[in-house]
C-alpha positions as CSV (number, residue, x, y, z in Angstrom):
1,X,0.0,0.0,0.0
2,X,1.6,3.4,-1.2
3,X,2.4,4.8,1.8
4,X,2.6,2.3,4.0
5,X,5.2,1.6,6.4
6,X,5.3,-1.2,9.0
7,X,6.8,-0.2,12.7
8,X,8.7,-3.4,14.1
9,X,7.7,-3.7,17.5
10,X,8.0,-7.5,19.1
11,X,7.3,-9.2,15.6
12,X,4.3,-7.0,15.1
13,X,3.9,-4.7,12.0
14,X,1.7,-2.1,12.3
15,X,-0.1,-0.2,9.4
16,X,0.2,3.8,8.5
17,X,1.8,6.3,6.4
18,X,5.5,7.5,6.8
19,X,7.6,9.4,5.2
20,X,6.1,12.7,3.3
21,X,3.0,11.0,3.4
22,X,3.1,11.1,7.4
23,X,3.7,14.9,7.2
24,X,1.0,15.5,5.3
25,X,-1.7,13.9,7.2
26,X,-0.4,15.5,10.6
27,X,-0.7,19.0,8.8
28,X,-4.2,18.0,7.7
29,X,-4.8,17.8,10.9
30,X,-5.0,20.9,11.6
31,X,-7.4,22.1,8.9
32,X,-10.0,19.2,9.6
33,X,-8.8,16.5,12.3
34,X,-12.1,14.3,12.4
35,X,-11.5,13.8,8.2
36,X,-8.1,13.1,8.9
37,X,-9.0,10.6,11.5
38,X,-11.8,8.8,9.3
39,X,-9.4,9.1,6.4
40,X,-6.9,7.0,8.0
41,X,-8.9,4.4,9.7
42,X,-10.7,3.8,6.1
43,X,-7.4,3.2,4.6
44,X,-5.5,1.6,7.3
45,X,-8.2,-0.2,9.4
46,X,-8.5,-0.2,13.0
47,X,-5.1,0.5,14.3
48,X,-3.0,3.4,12.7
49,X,0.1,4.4,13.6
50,X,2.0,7.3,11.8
51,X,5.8,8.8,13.1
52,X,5.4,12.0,15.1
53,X,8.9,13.0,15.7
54,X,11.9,10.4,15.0
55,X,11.3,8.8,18.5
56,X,8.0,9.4,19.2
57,X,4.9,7.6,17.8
58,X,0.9,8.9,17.2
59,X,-1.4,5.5,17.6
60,X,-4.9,5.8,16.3
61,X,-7.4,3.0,17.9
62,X,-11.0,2.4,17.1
63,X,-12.1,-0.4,18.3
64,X,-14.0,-0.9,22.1
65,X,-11.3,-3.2,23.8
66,X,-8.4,-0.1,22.6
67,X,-10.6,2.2,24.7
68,X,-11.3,-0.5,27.5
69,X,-7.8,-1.4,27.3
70,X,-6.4,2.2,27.8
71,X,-9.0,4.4,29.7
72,X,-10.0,1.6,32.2
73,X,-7.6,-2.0,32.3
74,X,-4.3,-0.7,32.1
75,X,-5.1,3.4,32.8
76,X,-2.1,4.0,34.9
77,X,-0.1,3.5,32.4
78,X,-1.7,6.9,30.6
79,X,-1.8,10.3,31.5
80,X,-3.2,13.2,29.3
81,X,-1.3,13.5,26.4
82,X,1.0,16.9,25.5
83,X,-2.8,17.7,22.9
84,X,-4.0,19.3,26.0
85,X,-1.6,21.8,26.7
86,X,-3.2,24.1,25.2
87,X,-6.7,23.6,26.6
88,X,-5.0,23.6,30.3
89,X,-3.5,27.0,29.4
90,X,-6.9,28.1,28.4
91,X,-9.5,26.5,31.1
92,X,-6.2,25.9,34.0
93,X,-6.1,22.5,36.0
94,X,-9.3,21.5,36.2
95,X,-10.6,18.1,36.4
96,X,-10.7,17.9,32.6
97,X,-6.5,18.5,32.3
98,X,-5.0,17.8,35.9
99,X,-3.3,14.6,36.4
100,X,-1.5,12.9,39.9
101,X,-2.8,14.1,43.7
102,X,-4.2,17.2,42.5
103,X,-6.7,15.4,40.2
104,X,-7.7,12.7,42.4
105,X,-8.3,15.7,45.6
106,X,-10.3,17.6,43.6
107,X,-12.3,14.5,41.9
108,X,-13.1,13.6,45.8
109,X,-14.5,16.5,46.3
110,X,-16.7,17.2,43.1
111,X,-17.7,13.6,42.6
112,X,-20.3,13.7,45.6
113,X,-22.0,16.6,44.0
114,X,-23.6,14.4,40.3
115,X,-23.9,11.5,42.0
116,X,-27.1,9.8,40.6
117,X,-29.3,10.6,43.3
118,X,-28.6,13.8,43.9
119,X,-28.3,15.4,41.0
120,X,-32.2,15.0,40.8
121,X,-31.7,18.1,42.7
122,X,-31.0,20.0,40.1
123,X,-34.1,19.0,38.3
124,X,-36.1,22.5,39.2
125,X,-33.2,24.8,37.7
126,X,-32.9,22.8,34.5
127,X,-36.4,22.7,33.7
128,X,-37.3,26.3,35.0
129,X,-34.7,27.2,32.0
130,X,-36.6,25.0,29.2
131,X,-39.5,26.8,30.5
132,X,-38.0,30.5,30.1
133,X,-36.9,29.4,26.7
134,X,-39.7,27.9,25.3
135,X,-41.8,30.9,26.7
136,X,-39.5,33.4,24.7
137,X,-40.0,31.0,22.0
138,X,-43.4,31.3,22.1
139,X,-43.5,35.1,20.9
140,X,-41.5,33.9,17.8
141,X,-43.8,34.0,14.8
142,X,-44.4,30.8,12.7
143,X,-41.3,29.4,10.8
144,X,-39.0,32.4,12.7
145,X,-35.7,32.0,11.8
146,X,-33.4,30.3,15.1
147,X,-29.7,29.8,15.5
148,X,-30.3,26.3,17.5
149,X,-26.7,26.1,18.3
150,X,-26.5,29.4,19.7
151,X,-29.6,29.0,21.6
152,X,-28.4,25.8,22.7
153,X,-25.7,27.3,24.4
154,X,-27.0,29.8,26.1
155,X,-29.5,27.7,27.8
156,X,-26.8,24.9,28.9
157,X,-24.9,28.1,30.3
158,X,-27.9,29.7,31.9
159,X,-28.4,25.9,33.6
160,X,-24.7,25.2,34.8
161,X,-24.9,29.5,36.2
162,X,-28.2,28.6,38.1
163,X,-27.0,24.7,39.1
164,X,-23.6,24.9,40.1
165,X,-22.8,28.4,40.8
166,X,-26.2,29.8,41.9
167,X,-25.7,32.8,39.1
168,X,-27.4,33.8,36.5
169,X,-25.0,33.9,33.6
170,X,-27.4,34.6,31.0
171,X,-25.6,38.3,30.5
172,X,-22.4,36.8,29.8
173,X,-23.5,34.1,27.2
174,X,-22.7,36.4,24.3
175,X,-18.8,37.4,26.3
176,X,-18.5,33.2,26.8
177,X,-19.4,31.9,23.7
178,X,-17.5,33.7,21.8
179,X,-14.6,33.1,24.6
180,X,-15.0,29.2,24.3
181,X,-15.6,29.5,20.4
182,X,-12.1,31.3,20.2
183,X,-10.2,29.5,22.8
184,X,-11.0,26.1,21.0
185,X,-9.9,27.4,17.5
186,X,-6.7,28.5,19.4
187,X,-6.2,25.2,21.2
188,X,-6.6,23.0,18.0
189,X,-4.3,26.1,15.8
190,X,-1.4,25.7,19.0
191,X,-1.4,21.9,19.8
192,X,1.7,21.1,17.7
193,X,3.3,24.6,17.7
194,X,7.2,24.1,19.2
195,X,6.5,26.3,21.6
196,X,7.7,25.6,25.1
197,X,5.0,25.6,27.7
198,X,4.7,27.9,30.9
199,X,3.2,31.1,32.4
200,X,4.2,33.3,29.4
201,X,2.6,30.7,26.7
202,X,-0.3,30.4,28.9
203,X,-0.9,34.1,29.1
204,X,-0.6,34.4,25.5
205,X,-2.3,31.6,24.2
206,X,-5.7,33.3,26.6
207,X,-4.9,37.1,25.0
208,X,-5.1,34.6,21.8
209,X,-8.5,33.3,22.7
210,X,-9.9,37.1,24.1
211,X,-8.5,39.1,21.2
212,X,-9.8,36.2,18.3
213,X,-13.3,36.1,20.5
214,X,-13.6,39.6,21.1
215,X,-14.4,38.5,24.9
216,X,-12.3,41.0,27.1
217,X,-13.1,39.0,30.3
218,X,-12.2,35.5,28.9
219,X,-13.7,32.8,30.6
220,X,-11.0,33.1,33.5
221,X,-12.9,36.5,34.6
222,X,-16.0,35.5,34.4
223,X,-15.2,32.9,37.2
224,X,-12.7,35.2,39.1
225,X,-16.3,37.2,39.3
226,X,-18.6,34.0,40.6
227,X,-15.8,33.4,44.0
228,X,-15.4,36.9,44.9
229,X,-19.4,37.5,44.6
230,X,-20.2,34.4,46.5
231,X,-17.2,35.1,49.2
232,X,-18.8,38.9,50.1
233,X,-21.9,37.7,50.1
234,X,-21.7,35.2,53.2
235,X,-20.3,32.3,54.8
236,X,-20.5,29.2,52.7
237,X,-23.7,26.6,53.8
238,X,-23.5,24.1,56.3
239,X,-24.5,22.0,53.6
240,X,-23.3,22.9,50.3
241,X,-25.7,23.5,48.1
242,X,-23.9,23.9,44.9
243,X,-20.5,23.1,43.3
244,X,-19.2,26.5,44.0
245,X,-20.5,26.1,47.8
246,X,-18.1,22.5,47.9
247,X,-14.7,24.0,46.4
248,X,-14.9,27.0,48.4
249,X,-15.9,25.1,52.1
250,X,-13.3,22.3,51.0
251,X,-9.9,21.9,52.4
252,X,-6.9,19.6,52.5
253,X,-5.9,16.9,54.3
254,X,-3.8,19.2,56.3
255,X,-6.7,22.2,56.8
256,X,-5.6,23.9,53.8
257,X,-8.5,25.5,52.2
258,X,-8.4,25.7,48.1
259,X,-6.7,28.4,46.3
260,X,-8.5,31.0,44.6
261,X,-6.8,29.9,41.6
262,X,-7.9,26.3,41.9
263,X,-11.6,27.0,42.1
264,X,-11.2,29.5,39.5
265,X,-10.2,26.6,37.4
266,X,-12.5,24.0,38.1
267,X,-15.7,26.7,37.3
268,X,-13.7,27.6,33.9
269,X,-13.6,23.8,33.6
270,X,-16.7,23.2,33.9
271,X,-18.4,26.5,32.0
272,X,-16.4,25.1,29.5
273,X,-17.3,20.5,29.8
274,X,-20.5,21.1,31.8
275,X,-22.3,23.7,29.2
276,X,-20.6,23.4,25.6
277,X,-20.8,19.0,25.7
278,X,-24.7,19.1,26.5
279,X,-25.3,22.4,24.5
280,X,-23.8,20.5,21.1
281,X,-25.7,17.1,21.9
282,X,-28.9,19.4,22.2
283,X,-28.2,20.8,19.3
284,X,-27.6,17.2,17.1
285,X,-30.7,15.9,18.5
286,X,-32.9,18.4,17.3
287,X,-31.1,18.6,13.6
288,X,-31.5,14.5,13.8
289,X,-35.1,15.0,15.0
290,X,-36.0,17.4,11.8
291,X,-34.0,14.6,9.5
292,X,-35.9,11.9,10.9
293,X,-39.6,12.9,11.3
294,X,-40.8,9.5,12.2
295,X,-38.4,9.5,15.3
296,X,-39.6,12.9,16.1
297,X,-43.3,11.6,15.4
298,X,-42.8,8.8,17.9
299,X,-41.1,11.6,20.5
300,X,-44.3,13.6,20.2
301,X,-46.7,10.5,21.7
302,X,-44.4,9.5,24.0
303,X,-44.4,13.4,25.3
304,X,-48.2,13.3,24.6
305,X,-48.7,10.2,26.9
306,X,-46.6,11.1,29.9
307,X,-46.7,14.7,30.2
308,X,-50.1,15.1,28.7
309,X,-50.4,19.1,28.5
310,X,-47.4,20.0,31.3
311,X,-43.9,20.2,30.8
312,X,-41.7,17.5,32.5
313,X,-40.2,17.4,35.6
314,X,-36.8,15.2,37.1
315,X,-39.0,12.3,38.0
316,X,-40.1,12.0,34.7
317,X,-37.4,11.1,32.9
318,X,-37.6,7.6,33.7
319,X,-40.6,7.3,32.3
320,X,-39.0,8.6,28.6
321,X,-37.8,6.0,27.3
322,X,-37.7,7.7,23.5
323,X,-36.7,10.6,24.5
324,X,-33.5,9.4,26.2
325,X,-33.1,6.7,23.3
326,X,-33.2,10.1,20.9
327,X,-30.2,11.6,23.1
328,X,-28.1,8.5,23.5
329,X,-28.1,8.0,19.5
330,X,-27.4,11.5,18.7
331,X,-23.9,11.1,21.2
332,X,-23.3,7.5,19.3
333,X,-23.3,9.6,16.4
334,X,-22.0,12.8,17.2
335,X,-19.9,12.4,20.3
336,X,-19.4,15.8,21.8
337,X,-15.7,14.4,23.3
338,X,-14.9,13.4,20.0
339,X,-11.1,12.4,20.5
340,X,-9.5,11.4,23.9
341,X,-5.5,11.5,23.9
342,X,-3.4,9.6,26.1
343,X,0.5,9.4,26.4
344,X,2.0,6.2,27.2
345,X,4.1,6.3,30.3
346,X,6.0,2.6,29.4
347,X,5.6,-0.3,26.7
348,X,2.1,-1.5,26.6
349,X,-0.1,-3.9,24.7
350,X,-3.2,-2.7,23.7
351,X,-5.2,-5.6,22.6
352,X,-2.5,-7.0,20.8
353,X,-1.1,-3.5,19.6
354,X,2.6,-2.8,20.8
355,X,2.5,0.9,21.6
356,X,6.2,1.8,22.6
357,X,6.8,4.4,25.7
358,X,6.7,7.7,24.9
359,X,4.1,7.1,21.9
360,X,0.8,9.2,21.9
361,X,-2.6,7.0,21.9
362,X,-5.8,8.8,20.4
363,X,-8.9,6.6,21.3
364,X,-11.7,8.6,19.2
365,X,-15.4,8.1,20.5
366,X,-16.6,9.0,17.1
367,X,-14.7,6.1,15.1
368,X,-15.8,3.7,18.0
369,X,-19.1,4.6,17.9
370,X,-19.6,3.9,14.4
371,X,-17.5,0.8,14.2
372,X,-19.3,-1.6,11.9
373,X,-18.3,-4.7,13.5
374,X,-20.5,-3.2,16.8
375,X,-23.5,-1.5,15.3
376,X,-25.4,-2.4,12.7
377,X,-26.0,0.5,10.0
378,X,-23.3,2.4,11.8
379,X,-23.9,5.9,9.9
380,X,-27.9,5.4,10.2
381,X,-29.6,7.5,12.7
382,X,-31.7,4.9,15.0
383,X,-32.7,5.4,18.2
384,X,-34.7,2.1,18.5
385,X,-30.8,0.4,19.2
386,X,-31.3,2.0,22.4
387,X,-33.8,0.6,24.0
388,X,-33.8,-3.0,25.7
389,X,-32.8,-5.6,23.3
390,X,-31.3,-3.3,20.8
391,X,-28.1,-2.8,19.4
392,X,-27.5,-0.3,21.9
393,X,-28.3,-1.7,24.9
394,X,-26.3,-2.0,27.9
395,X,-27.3,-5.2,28.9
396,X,-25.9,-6.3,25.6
397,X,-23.7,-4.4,24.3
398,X,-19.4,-4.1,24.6
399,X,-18.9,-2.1,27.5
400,X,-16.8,0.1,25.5
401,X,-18.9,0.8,22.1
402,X,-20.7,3.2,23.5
403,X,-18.0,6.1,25.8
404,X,-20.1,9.6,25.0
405,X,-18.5,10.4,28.8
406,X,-15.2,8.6,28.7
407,X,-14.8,6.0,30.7
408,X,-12.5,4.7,33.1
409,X,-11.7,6.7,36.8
410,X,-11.5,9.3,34.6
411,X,-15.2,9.4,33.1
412,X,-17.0,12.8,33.0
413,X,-18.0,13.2,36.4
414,X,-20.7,15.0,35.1
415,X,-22.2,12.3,33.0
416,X,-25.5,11.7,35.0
417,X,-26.0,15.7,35.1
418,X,-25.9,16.1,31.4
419,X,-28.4,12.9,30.6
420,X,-31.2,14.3,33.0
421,X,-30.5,18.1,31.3
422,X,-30.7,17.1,27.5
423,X,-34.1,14.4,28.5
424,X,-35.9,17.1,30.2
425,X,-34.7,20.0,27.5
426,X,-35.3,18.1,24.9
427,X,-38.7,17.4,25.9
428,X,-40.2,20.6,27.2
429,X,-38.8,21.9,23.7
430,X,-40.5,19.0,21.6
431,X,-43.5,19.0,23.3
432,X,-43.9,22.6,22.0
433,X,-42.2,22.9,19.2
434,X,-41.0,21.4,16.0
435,X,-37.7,22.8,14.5
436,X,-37.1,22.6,10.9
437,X,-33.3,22.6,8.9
438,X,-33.3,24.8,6.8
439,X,-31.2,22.8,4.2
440,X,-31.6,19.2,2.9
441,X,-29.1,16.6,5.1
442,X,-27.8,17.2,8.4
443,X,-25.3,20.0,8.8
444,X,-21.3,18.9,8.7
445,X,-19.8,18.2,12.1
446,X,-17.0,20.5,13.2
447,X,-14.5,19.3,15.5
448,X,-12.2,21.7,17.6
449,X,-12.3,20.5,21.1
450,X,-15.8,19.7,20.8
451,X,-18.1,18.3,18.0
452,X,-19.8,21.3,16.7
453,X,-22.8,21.2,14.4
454,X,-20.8,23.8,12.4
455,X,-20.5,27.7,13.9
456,X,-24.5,28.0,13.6
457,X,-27.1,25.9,13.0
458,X,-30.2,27.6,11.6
459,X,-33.5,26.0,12.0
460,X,-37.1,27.4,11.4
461,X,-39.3,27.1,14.6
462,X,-43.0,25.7,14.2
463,X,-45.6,26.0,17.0
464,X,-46.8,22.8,18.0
């Protein structure tokens, strides 16, 4: 295969492209990485491996027991790989790019707050939102013109304000979006720039973001602005009663209380993980929804059924099965964590891959997703794989297929958060509303950081 060079490792050749051909996909890259990453697997097959440096190594898996293998059996052997550099300079050492003791402190303190039964809690703010949004919606005329993706965002942000922070962020959506629309364009532009890494590459990499977003603030002082409000306001709770209330009441094992500078990171971490991944998978559903109008059709009687003429509250989302079924297709398809990148600490095996020490490991959600040898009619949109007996079904399914929230110790903590918010969103805007594309086919995925339904997604809005 023109191209093609084998690596050597133990009596095991593995497939890629080398030489000038190598150079030339890593520069793709940069322009389109989710082409380049279903470019290679179509010509290479399930394991890829193209030469980064002269000693180092990029391996591109696809397959469930490559994600099992490296995000949960043999996980200590990874750590975040040198792609998120620019992402920590950018949102700091949050939960999403911290590694070591400092991860696994602040993972102990957060992971209480989205456990499964509490985060029923947060129930009231999230559908209190849906119910502002579909009451401004409901001045819109017939077939109005609406940016779902921008609207999508805005609401996620207005919900992680109101849940986690207990502030209404709803005037800084325009300042943030634009912030976190820049600062992943930067990130993906600086992720293989031979730049060294440090305070002064971290302080221009975020004057990158602000002065490409036009966001003056950034996404840093927006939350600078959340711990000094909630500080002079009083004494944190007893009992915390949001994330904010935890990282500021929480302290070390020798009394030591948080930095400012580590909660500051964990909110930008979380503006940033908890608001633009559910915002996107919003988003993809309802494109999916106008593409598919027998899925949407079914949507509408399960809404009809259960909520009759009300909008839908926490305890109702057991009780919609479609509706969750519409969500967990829509992140098969279009995986908001798209990529997840790993660095190999020492010589591994990954299901009978050799992937030397020192070699970078990209285990994409998207490609495994759609593997053919998982799901049947990988590419097809069908949300009946998702309930019992499907395809899709936990009970039956590799354990791996399906990783929309990671997986591993390291799986979004989130994850239980963002399945009630895009059920109970998705229905209180379905059961009002039917949004239409407004061109034939589902729009192109864009993938910086996140999978983005390109930079807008205009729809036309029909009153139900």
């Amino acid at each position: 295969m023109m191209g093609c060079v084998g690596v050597q490792v133990s009596g095991c050749r593995v497939p890629g492209p080398g030489g000038a051909e190598a150079a030339r996909v890593l520069a793709g890259m940069l322009s389109d990485p989710l082409a380049g990453y279903v470019r290679l697997t179509a010509r290479y097959g399930d394991v890829v491996r193209v030469p980064f440096t002269p000693r180092r190594w990029w391996f591109l898996l696809s397959r469930p027991e490559h994600a099992e293998h490296v995000l949960a059996v043999n996980q200590d052997n990874y750590v975040k790989a040198f792609t998120y550099r620019p992402l920590r300079a950018l949102v700091g050492d949050g939960l999403l790019t911290s590694e070591g003791e400092l991860w696994r402190r602040h993972r102990r303190l957060i992971q209480p707050v989205f456990s499964r039964r509490d985060v029923a809690g947060f129930g009231p703010q999230i559908t209190a939102s849906a119910r502002r949004l579909a009451t401004r919606w409901d001045r819109l005329a017939e077939g109005a013109p609406v940016d779902v993706a921008r609207e999508m965002s805005a609401l996620t942000l207005e919900i992680v304000g109101l849940a986690l922070f207990g502030a209404d962020l709803t005037g800084d959506a325009g300042q943030l979006g634009r912030a976190m629309s820049a600062g992943q364009r930067v990130a993906v532009l600086t992720t293989f720039l031979p730049i060294g890494w440090g305070p002064a590459s971290t302080r221009a990499v975020r004057a990158a973001a602000r002065r490409l977003g036009g966001a003056a603030e950034g996404v840093e002082g927006v939350a600078t602005r959340l711990i000094a409000a909630r500080r002079a306001g009083s004494e944190p709770a007893e009992d915390p009663a949001d994330l904010l209330d935890v990282l500021l009441r929480a302290s070390d094992e020798g009394g030591r209380p948080l930095t400012d500078s580590e909660i500051c990171d964990e909110i930008a971490t979380f503006m940033l993980a908890g608001h633009e991944t559910t915002a996107n998978a919003l988003a993809w559903s309802l494109a999916l929804l106008s593409a598919y109008p027998a899925a949407r059709e079914r949507l509408e009687q399960e809404l009809a059924a259960v909520l009759g003429d009300r909008d839908p509250d926490a305890a109702d989302a057991a009780d919609l099965p479609w509706a969750t079924a519409v969500v967990s297709e829509a992140l098969r398809l279009y995986p908001p964590a798209w990529t997840i990148e790993r660095d190999a600490l020492a010589d591994d095996d990954v299901a009978g891959t050799p992937v030397p020490a020192g070699s970078m490991v990209a285990i994409s959600p998207y490609l495994v997703h759609r593997h053919p040898g998982f799901w049947p009619d990988p590419a097809g949109f069908d949300p009946r794989r998702f309930l019992p007996g499907g395809s899709g079904d936990a009970a039956t399914r590799h354990r791996y297929a399906f990783i929309p929230f990671g997986g591993g110790r390291r799986a979004c903590v989130g994850a239980s958060f963002a399945e009630l918010e895009t059920v109970l969103v998705l229905a209180t805007i379905a059961r009002r509303f039917r949004l239409e594309l407004t061109a034939r086919g589902m729009p192109a995925p864009v993938a910086q950081v996140t999978l983005r339904p390109g930079r807008n997604l205009p729809m036309l809005l029909r009153h139900r």
